[in-house]
N, C-alpha and C positions, 0 to 999 in steps of 0.2 A: 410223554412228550406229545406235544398238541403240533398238527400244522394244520394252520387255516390257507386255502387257497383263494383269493379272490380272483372269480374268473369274469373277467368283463369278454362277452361275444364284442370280435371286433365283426361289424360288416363285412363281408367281402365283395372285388370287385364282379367276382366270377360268380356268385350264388346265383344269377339269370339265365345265364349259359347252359349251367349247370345244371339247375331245375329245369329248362326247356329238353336237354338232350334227355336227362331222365325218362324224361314223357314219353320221349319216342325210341329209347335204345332198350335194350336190356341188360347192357352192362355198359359202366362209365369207369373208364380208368381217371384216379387222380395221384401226379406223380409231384416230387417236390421236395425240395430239403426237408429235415428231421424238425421237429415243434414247430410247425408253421399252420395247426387249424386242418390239416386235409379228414381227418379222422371226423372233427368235430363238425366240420360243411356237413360230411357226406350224412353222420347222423341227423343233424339237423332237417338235412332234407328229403329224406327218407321215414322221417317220426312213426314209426310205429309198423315199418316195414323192414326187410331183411336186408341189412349190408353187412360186409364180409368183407373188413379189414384185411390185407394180403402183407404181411410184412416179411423180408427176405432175412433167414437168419444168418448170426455172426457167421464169418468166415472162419473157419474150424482150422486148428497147428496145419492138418493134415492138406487144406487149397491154398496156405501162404506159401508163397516163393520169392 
């Protein structure tokens, strides 16, 4: 089984923001619904530096009520 993904980068509007606080923070939180690009921003703008994806795992039998 073959899957071809065609990824077209959409722009964002936040890539300015974004790149600016990097410059001056040391860490940038980005929060936001599930496939929405936050993953692919932050590597993008970080190229060849270290980000550290934070994802919260499924909720386990044992914390549903």
């Amino acid at each position: 089984m073959t899957i071809i993904h065609d990824m077209n980068i959409i722009p964002r509007l936040v890539s300015t923001a974004l790149a600016q606080r990097l410059n001056v923070m040391l860490a940038v939180v980005v929060t936001g619904a599930q496939q929405t690009g936050k993953s692919t921003l932050a590597e993008q703008l970080v190229q060849g530096e270290r980000a550290l994806p934070l994802t919260a795992p499924a909720p386990s039998a044992d914390t549903k009520r």
